[in-house]
C-alpha positions, -999 to 999 in steps of 0.1 A, spaced: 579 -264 -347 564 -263 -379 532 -275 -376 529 -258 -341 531 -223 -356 503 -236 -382 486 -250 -355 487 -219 -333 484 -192 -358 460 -210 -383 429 -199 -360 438 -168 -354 445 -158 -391 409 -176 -401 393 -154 -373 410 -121 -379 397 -130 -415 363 -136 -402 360 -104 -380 375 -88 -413 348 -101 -430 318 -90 -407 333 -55 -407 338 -53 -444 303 -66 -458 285 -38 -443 304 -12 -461 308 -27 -493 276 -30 -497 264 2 -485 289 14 -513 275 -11 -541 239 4 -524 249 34 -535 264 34 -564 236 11 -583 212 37 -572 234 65 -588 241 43 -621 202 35 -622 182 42 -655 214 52 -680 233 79 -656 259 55 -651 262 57 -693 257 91 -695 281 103 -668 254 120 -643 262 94 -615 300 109 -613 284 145 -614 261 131 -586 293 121 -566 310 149 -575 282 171 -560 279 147 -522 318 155 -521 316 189 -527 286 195 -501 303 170 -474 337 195 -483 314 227 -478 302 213 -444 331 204 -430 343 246 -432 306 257 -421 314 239 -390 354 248 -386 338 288 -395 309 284 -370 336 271 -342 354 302 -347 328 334 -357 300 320 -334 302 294 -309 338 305 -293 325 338 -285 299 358 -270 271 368 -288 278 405 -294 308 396 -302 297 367 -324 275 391 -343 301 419 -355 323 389 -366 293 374 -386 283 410 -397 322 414 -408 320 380 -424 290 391 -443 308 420 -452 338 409 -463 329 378 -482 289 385 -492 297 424 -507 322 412 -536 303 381 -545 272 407 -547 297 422 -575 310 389 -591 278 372 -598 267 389 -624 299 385 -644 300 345 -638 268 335 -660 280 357 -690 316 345 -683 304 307 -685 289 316 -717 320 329 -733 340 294 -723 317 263 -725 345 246 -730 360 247 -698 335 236 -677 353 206 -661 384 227 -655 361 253 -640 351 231 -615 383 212 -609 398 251 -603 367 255 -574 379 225 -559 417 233 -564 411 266 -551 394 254 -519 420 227 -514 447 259 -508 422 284 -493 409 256 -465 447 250 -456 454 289 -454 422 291 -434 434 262 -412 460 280 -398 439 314 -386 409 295 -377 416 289 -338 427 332 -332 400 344 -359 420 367 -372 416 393 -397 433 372 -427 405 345 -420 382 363 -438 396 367 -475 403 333 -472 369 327 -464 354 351 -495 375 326 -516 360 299 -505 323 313 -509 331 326 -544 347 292 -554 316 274 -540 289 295 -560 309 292 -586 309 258 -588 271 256 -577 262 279 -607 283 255 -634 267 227 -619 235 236 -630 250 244 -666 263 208 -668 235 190 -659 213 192 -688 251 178 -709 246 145 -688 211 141 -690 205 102 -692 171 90 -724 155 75 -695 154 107 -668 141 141 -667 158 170 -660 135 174 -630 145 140 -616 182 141 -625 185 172 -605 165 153 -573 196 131 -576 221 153 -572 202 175 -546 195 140 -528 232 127 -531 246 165 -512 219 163 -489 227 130 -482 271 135 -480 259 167 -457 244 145 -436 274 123 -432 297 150 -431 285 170 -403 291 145 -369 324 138 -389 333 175 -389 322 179 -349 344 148 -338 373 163 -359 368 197 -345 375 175 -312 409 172 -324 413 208 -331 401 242 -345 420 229 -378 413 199 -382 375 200 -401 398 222 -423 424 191 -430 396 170 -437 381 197 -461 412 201 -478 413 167 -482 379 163 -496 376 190 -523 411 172 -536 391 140 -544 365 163 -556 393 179 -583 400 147 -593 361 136 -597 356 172 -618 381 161 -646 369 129 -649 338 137 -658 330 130 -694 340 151 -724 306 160 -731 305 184 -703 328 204 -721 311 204 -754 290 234 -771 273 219 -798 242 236 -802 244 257 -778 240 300 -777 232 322 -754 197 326 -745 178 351 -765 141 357 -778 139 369 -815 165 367 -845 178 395 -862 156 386 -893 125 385 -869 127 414 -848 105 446 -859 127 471 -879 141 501 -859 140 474 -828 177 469 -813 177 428 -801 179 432 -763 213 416 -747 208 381 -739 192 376 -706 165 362 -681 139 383 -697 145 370 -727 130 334 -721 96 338 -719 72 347 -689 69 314 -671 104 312 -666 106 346 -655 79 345 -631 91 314 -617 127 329 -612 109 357 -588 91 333 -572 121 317 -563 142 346 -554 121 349 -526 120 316 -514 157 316 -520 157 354 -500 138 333 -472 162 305 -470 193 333 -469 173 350 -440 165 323 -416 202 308 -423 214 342 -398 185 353 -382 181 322 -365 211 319 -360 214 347 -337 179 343 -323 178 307 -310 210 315 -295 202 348 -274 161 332 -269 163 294 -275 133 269 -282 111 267 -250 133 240 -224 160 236 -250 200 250 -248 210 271 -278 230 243 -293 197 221 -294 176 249 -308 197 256 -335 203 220 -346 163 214 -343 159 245 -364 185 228 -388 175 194 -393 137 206 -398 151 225 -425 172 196 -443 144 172 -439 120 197 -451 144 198 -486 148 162 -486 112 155 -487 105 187 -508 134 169 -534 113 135 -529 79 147 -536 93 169 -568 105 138 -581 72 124 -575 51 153 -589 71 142 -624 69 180 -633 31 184 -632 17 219 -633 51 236 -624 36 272 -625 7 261 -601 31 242 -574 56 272 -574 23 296 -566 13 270 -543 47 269 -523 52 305 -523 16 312 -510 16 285 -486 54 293 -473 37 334 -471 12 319 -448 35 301 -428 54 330 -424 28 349 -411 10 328 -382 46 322 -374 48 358 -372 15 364 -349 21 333 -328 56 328 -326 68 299 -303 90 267 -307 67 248 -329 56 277 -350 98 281 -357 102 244 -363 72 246 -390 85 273 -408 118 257 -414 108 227 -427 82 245 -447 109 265 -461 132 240 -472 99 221 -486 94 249 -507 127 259 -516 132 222 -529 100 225 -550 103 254 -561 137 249 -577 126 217 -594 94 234 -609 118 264 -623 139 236 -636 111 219 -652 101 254 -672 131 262 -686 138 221 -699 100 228 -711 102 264 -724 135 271 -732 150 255 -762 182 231 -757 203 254 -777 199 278 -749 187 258 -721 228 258 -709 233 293 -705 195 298 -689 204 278 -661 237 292 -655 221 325 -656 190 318 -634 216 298 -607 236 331 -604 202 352 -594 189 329 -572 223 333 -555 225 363 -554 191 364 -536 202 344 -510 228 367 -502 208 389 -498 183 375 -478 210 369 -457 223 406 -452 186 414 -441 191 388 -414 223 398 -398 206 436 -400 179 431 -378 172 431 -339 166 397 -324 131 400 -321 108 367 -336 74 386 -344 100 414 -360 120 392 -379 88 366 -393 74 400 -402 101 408 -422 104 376 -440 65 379 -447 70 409 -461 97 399 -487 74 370 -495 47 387 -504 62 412 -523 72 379 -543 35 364 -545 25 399 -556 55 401 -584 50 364 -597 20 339 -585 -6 359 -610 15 355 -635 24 321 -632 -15 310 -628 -22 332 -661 11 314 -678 -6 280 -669 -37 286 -681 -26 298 -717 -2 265 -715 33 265 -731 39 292 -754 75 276 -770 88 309 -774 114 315 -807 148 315 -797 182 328 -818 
């Protein structure tokens, strides 16, 4: 009996081994893919690949509530209807984080040591709020909405420490320009994943994309405090200033520290990117709306917005690549480029609006809000002295959103007319190429001025 059991069950273990096997190899080494090109050129070392990780998880959690939100305060209702919840979204959530940004970058630059428990406490914080959430989702009820201004909050806040910690982790071997293409790459990338794994949960349920949320920014408080100490360390650091009190003119009181006080490149290029920043809040809701009252020419609603989507993540993927590419060459003259170039795409999208002309100015946008953030990044690691460099980009994060918010209030405002509403947006844009492109092309012809820093 024995050696008939052997006999018998021998095969079958050796092939449920083998099947094992031919399932297994492709994931393990998608993973070892993956995690060599994260740990490439010293981030491994330095701790930037867990901050790379740390970032796919957080944008895979952020996607999975976008889609268990959009279920609820768009798609399951009609679109006047849809429209005062999104409006009272906006309203509810938008409105105080208008008020908190501000406090956030000076906050940061009071407690540089707690920038892994900052994070860990967004993630914590998002573990309880998607589970509260979870359970108003399917009636969209009123309490769904400070949930949701917890979540937004907890997310910018995370996105404006992120950008303070990067510079902590920055591998010999990599720029500050590249590094940040990782990380950008690395959410865009988990976003990607995330979003047909949200839609088959939301199969299951209303809550479920929540669960899996939950879920996901709980890995992601682990990943935050085990990132390395460095993250929390200040040495060197202070907040971002232009003269010393034994340099300034007597009589002269040293302005607060601040954007303006790190030289005219980087300030330029910060109102350059407020707009394209604006543009990207804009077309988030206005499109929205639009491709879903008057969709693409032959297409549903469903397929016009998720062409209008995945122009717009392509076009930031390849804006990400090509920034890495560039290797931070002429930053002030490829932010004037972009901007100029988005203005004009903006504007023949505007005179003769139609599918393709919408497609275009998606991807162009996310082209040029990839860029353009890179080339800002690339000014203030050039220009801004590493003592400061910390709080600058905290600072400059908490602008840009704050831009985007409102861009997106100036969406959800207007009627759902296409020539209107590329007006609009050209309008904002140029105000922005008036503000900052001759500015940044007089900043690049007098080269780096290494302004003194306190």
């Amino acid at each position: 009996m024995r050696s008939g059991r052997s006999a018998s069950g021998g095969p079958l273990r050796r092939t449920g081994r083998s099947v094992g096997r031919v399932v297994r190899i492709p994931v393990t080494a998608t993973a070892r893919g993956i995690r060599k090109a994260t740990h490439a050129h010293g981030a491994g070392e330095s701790g930037l690949a867990k901050l790379i990780e740390l970032h796919a998880v957080n944008s895979a959690g952020d996607m999975l509530v976008t889609i268990a939100l959009a279920s609820t305060v768009f798609f399951s209702v009609p679109t006047d209807q849809a429209r005062g919840r999104v409006a009272l979204y906006l309203a509810v959530t938008m409105a105080p984080f208008t008020l908190l940004a501000p406090v956030i970058g000076p906050l940061l630059d009071r407690v540089p040591h707690g920038r892994r428990a900052a994070m860990a406490s967004a993630m914590l914080t998002r573990v309880v709020l998607a589970l509260t959430m979870s359970g108003a989702v399917a009636t969209g009820g009123l309490e769904l909405y400070p949930a949701a201004l917890g979540v937004l909050v907890a997310s910018k806040a995370y996105g404006v420490v992120r950008s303070a910690v990067v510079p902590r982790l920055l591998p010999p071997r990599i720029s500050l320009v590249k590094a940040n293409s990782r990380v950008t790459l690395g959410g865009l990338l988990a976003t990607g994943l995330a979003a047909p794994l949200g839609g088959a949960l939301h199969q299951l349920g209303p809550p479920y994309p929540l669960y899996g949320a939950s879920l996901v920014f709980a890995f992601g408080t682990y990943l935050s405090l085990s990132l390395p100490h460095t993250v929390d360390s200040d040495k060197g650091e202070t907040r971002a200033r232009l003269t010393s009190a034994e340099h300034r003119p007597r009589g002269k009181r040293i302005r607060k520290p601040g954007l303006r006080n790190v030289g005219p490149s980087v300030l330029h290029a910060l109102q350059a990117n407020a707009a394209l920043r604006m543009l990207s809040g804009f077309l988030t809701f206005f499109l929205a709306f639009l491709l879903r009252v008057h969709p693409l020419d032959g297409l549903s609603p469903a397929l016009s917005l998720g062409l209008a989507a995945v122009a717009a993540g392509a076009g930031n993927a390849l804006g990400t690549a090509i920034g890495a590419l560039l290797r931070s060459r002429g930053p002030e003259k490829t932010i004037a480029l972009v901007l100029t170039t988005t203005l004009g795409t903006t504007i023949a999208t505007a005179v003769f609006y139609g599918w393709f002309f919408v497609v275009v100015v998606a991807a162009v946008a996310g082209i040029s809000q990839a860029l353009g953030k890179q080339s800002l990044d690339s000014l203030i690691q050039r220009d801004v002295p590493e003592e400061v460099r910390t709080s600058a980009f905290a600072r400059s994060e908490t602008a840009l959103q704050m831009a985007w918010v409102v861009g997106g209030g100036i969406g959800i405002l207007l009627p759902l007319n296409g020539v209107l509403g590329m007006s609009v947006a050209a309008a904002f844009l140029a105000l922005g190429v008036t503000t900052a492109v001759r500015g940044l092309l007089a900043a690049a012809r007098r080269g780096s001025p290494h302004p003194r820093v306190a």
